[in-house]
N, C-alpha and C positions, 0 to 999 in steps of 0.2 A: 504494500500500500504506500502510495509516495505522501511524503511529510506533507502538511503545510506549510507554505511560503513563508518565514517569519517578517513582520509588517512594524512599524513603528507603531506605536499606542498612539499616535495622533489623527494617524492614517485610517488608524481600526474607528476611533471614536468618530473621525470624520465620514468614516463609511456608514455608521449606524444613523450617522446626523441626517445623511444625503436619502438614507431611507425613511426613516423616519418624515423628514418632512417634504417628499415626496406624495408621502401617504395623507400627510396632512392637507398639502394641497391639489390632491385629487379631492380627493373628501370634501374638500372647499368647493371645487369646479361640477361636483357631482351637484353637493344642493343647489349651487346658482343654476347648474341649468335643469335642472328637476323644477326648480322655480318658475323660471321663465317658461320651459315647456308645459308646465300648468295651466301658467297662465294666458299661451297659446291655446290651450288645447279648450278653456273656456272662453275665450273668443270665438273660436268656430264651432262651438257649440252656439253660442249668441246666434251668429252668421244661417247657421242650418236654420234656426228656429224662426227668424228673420226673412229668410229667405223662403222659405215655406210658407208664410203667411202670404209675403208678396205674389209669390204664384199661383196661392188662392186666389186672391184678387184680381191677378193677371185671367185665373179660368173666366171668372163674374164678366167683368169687362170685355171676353170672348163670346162669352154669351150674348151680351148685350149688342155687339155688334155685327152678329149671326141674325139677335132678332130685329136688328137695323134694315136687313138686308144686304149687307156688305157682300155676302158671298166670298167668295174666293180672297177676296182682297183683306177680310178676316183672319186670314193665316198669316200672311205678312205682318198683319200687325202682331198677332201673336207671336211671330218670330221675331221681331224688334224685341216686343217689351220680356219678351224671357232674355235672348241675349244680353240684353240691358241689366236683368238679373243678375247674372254672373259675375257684374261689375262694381259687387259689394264687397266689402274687406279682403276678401280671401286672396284675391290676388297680392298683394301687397306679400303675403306669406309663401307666395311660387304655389299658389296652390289651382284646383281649379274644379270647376262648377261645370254640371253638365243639368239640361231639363228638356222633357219631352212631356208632350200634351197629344191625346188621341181622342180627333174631336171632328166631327161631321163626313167621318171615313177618310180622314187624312193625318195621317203622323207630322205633327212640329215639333221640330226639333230649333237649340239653342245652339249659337253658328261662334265659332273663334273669331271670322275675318267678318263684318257685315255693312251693307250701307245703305245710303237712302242719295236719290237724285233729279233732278226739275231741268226738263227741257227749256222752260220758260217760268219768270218767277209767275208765284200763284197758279201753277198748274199743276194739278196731282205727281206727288213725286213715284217714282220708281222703286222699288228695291231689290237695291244687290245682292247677290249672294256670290260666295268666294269660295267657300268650303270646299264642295265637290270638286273642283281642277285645281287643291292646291295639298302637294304632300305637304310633311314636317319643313322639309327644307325648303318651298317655296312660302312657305307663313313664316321661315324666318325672316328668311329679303325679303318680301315684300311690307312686313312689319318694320323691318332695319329702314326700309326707305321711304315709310312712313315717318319716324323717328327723325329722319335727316331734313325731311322737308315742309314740318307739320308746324302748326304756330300756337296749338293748345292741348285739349285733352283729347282730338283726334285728328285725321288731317280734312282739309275743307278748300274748298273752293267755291267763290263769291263773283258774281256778276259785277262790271266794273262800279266802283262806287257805293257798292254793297260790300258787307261784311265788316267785322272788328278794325278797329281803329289800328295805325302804324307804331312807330315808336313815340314815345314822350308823347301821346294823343293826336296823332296827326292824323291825317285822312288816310282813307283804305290801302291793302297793298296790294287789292285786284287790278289786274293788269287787262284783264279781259282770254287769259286764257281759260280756255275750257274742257273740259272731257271726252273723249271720245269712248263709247261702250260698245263693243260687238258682243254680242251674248245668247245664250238661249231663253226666247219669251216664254214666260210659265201666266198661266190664267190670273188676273188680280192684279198684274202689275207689276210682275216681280220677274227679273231675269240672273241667270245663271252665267255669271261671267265668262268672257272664253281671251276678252284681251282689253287690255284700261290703256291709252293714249293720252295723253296729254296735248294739245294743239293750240302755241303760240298764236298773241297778235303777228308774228310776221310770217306765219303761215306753217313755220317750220312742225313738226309731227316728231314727239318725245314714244317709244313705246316703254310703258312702266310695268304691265304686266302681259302673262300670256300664260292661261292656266292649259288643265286639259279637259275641262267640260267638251260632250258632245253631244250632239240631238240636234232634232230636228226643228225647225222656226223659228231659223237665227235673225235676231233686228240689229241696228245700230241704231244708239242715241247718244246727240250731241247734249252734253249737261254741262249747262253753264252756272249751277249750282252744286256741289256734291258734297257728301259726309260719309267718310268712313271711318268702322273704329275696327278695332281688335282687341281681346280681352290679352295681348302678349304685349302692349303698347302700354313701357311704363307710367308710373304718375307725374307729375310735374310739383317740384318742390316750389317755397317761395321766392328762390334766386334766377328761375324759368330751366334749373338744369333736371334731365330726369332722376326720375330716381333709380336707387342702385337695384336691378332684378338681375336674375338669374333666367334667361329667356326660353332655356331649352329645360329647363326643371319646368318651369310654369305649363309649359308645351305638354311635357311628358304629364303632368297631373289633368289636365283639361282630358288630353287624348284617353286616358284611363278611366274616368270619370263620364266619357263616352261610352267606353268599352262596357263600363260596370252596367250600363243601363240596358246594351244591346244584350248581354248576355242573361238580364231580368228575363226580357222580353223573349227571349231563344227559352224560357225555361233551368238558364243552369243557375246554379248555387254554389259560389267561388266565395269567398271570405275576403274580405277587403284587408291588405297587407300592410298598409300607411297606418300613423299612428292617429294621424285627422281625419279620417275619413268617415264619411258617415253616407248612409245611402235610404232612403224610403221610396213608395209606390203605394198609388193606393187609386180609386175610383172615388168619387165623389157622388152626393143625392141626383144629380143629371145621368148618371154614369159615364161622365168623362173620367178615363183613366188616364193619368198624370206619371211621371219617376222626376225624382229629384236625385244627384250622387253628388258631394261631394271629397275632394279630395285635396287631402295638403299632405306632404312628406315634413314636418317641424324639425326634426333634429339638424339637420342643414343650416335651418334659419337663425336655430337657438346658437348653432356653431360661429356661425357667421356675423352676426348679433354681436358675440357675448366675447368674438378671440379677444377682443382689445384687452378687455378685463379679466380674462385666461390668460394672457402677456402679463397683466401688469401684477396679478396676484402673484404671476411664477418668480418675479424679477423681486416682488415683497419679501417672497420666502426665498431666494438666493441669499438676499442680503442678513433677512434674520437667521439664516445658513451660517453668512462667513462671520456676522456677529457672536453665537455660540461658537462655534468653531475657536474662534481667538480667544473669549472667556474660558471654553475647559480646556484649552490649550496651555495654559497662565494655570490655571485652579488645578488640573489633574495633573499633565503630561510636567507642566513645573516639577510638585511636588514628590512625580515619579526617578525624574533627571537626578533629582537633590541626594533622593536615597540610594542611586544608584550611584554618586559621585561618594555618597558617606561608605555608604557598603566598601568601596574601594580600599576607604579609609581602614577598613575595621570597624568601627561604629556608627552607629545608624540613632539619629535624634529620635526620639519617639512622641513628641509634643506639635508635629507638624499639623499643618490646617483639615488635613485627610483621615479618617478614625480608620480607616480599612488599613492605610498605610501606615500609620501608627502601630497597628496589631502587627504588620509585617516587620515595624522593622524593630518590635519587640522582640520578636519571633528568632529573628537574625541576630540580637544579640545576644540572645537567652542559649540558642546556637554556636552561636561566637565563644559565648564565658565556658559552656559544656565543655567545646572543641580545645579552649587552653585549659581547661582543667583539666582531660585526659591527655593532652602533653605535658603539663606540668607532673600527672600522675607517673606519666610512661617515662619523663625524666629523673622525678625520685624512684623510681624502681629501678631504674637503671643505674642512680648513683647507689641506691642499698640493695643491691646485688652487687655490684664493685667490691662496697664496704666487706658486704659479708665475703666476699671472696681474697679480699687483699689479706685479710688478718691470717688464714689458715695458709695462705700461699707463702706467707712471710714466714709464719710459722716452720712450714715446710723447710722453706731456702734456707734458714740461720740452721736448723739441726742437721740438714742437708751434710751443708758444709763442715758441721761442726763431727760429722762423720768422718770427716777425710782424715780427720786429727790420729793421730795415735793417742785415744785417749783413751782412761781407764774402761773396761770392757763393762763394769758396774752401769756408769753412766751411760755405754753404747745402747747397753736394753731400755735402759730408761728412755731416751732419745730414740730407740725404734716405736718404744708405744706411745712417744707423743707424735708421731710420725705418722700412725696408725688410728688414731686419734683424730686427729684434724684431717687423713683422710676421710676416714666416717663422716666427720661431720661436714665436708665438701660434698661426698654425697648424699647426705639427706638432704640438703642446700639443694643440690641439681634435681634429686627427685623430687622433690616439691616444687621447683620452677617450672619442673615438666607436667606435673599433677594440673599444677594452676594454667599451663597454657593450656594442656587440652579442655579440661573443665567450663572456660572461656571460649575453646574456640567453639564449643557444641557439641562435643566428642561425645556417640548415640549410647545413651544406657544401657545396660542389659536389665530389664526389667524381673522382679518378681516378686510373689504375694511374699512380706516379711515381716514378722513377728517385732514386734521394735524394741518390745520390754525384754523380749528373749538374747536382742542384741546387743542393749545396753548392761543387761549382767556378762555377759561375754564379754564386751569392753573391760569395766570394771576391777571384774576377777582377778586379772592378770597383775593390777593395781597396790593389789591388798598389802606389800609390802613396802611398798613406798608410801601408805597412808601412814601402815605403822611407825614409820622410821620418825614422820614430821608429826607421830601424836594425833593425827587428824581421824576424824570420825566420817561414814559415809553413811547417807540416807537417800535409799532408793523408793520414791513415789511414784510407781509403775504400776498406769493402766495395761491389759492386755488389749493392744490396739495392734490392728494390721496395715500394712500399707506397701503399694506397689511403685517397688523403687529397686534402684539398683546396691546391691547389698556391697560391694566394694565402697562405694561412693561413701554411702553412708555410715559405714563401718571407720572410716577415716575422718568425715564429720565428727564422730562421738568421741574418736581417739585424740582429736587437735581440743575439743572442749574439755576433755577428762586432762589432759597434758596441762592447758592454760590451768584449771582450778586449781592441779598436783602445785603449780610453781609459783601461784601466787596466792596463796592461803597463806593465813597466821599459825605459826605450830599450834596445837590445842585445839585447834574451832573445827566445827562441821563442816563437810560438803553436803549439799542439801538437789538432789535428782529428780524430776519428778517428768512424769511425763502423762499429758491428761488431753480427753475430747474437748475440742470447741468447735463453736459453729462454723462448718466447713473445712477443719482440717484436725491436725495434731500440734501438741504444743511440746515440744522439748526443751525445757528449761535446768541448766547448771547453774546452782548459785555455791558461792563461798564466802567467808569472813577475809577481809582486809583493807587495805588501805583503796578509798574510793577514787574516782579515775577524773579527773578534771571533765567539767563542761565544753569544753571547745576542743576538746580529743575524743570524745565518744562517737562524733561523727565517722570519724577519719580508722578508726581499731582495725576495721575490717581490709583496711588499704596494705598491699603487700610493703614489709618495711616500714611501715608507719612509725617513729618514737614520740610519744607523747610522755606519762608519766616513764620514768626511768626505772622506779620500783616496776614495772613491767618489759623492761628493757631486753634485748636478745643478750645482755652479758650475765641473765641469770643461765643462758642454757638454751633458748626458742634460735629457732630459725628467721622469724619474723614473716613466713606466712601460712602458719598453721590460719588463723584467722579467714587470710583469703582467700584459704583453701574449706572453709567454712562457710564461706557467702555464696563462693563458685558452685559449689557444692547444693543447698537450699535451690538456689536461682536455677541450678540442672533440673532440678527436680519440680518445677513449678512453685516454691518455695520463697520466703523469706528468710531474714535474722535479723538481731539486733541484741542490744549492753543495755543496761540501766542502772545505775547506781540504785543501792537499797541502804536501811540502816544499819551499818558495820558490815556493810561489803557491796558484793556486784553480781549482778543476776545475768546472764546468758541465754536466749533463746532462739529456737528455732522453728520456723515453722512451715509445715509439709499438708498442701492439701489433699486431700484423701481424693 
């Protein structure tokens, strides 16, 4: 498994910064535009509701001029005022309106491109129709070039002297050019575009459009009047520039919004996919059947809407970024430097502004002090094992030499058993260095079930004359208790305790043995009468070489680390020890969890 890259602490916190408020300011961009797109989405609610009503009253007013006898010329006007429909809010949102009315055996339908136009003023107008000979891409030219040459909310053309005022109020800007329409005549007055001309006062002939209507009872009329609009013709703000739309979105939602209705009327049942969209049908008390669809795509809008304030929150939270950033760079990544600069040192302050780091670089000292205490340990053990080795070595050398002598053969024996002598006691010096490394290093027990009271009269026994010699008295308080340990180990435990109490007892007094159940383990306790052991040495007894009191000193006869070989020993076994001073003497314990 490959490591991870190790990263600076500033890096790492800067990383979690960058997510975190990342997250933040999603979550921010999430509720504005949940917001705004709400509050779309109850506008075109309004719009539906709004616009339904009107196409009620656009049916009433169809009625009315059915029972006028209008005839024919009644469709056109219902094609007008439904298109006219469509021309309520929803564009403004790219969205788009579609309505159909089914009404004296003829389908009207709501038209994208549509117009109206007068041969001669005061003479019934015309109306255009665009629709049928214009795909997607000719509604967008011909809308683009409406946009380019229009002077209000659609484009128009006025007989000279007629029409809206020029700039700063001046007279008209009719020129006297006029329209020319070739198209197909439909009953009522309404013809189906097939080509729109333009034709100058100096004669010259502009062609502006050319759809692909065909049929039969083509006319041409010259219209020195016209109006046309497009529901793709943006609005006009109040500086006269349009406003900002999306022309081919708005396209795409009208054309769907078409579709949604033809497919009512085929019978199918498609789900409308837009988040605005809304669609109804229905028949009315006449039984005219009606569709209403409309259609808006908002999240576009709300994007488009809202990026400025999506920039400018993102550029907020950059800065309140590189603000934290620089604060816990100072507060944390500081405070980290300082302890790694003191660590260097050897010591680490522990009063810094940071509590985590504080415990760290308590940690570190408490670390530190341990680390020189076991070299300062490992270096008194290495001067008293010197010690103890210098004395018997010297011993050695001077009777050595003092062998070479011709000297009396009396003194030569003498001189062999002090020779013999201080070798013994080099090696019980070495076998105990070596007791004590292995015991340390974890050297594996040989475990078994052992009788302990059984063990410590076997220690003992062998005692009995050297108790007598110093007068001393032995009292053995022996539970029989079992326990699963390694009987070497332990057997050498009892013998360094039985040895300590042999040598430092008062002639006369008891040794007092006792060995008893407590919660969770066994208690082995040596006590003896004698001179008690200073307080700031009791800690230390257990340390190989240790000299504290001298009345316990290795020139009664010890090695100096029966002891250590005592703690080693406990600590193999899952165990403890410990001294305690008592009245008129010192107690010894050991203790071995069962």
């Amino acid at each position: 498994m490959k490591p991870n890259r190790p990263r600076k602490l500033r890096w790492r916190l800067a990383r979690a910064l960058i997510f975190s408020t990342l997250l933040l300011w999603l979550g921010f961009v999430l509720l504005m535009y949940n917001n705004r797109l709400g509050e779309l989405e109850n506008s075109v609610s309004n719009i539906y509701q709004r616009t339904r009503t009107s196409l009620q009253q656009s049916i009433r007013t169809d009625q009315e001029n059915r029972a006028s006898g209008l005839g024919a010329r009644a469709d056109h006007l219902l094609m007008r005022s439904l298109s006219s429909l469509q021309l309520d809010g929803i564009y403004s949102m790219d969205g788009g309106t579609a309505l159909a009315v089914q009404t004296g055996g003829s389908l009207v339908r709501s038209q994208i491109t549509w117009g109206l136009g007068h041969e001669a003023s005061g003479e019934q107008p015309w109306f255009l129709y665009f629709d049928q000979g214009l795909d997607d891409q000719g509604q967008l030219e011909f809308t683009r070039w409406m946009m380019a040459h229009r002077s209000g909310w659609s484009y128009e053309l006025f007989p000279p002297g007629e029409g809206p005022p020029g700039e700063n109020g001046g007279e008209s800007t009719a020129d006297g050019t006029f329209a020319r329409i070739t198209g197909v005549e439909l009953p009522g007055g309404g013809v189906q575009v097939q080509c729109l001309d333009l034709v100058h006062p100096d004669g010259s002939q502009e062609r502006v459009l050319e759809t692909d209507t065909s049929g039969q009872g083509s006319i041409t009329l010259d219209l020195v009047q016209m109006e046309v609009r497009s529901v793709l013709l943006p609005g006009r703000l109040g500086n006269g520039k349009d406003e900002p739309i999306h022309m081919e979105r708005r396209l795409a939602s009208f054309r769907e919004a078409q579709a949604i209705i033809d497919r009512d009327r085929a019978g199918e049942r498609r789900p409308v996919l837009q988040d605005g969209g809304q669609m109804s049908s229905g028949t009315d008390q006449d039984g005219i059947s009606y569709w209403y669809s409309i259609q808006c795509d908002l999240w576009p809008v709300v994007l488009e809407e809202q990026w400025g304030l999506y920039l400018l929150s993102l550029g907020f939270a950059a800065a309140v970024l590189l603000l934290l950033s620089a604060h816990l760079s100072r507060k944390v990544t500081g405070p980290v430097e300082e302890l790694s600069r003191d660590a260097q040192q050897g010591r680490c302050r522990e009063d810094g502004p940071v509590q985590e780091l504080n415990t760290l670089a308590g940690a570190f000292n408490a670390a530190q002090e341990q680390l020189e205490g076991q070299l300062q340990r490992e270096r008194d053990f290495t001067r008293g094992a010197a010690h103890e080795l210098k004395t018997p070595l010297a011993i050695l050398r001077t009777h050595a030499e003092a062998l070479r002598e011709d000297i009396d053969p009396q003194k030569r024996e003498e001189y062999l058993d002090i020779i013999l002598e201080e070798s013994d006691r080099m090696a019980r010096l070495v076998g105990s260095l070596l007791e004590l490394s292995r015991l340390e290093a974890g050297t594996s027990l040989r475990r078994e079930p052992i009788d302990l009271a059984v063990l410590m009269r076997e220690v003992w026994a062998p005692l009995s004359l050297q108790l007598e010699q110093k007068h001393l008295t032995l009292s053995l308080e022996l539970e029989k208790l079992m326990v699963y340990g390694d009987r070497e180990r332990l057997r050498e435990m009892a013998d360094n305790l039985a040895s300590n109490a042999l040598r430092h007892s008062t002639p006369g007094t008891p040794i007092q043995v006792t060995l008893r159940q407590e919660e969770g383990g066994i208690r082995l306790t040596v006590s003896n009468d004698g001179p008690s052991i200073p307080e700031e040495d009791l800690p230390h007894l257990f340390e190989p070489f240790y000299r504290g009191d001298k009345a316990r000193s290795r020139q009664s006869g010890g090695t100096g680390l029966g002891l250590a070989i005592v703690r080693a020993g406990a600590q193999a076994h899952g165990g403890s020890c410990g001294v305690e001073n008592r009245p008129g003497g010192v107690s010894f314990w050991v203790f071995l969890p069962v």
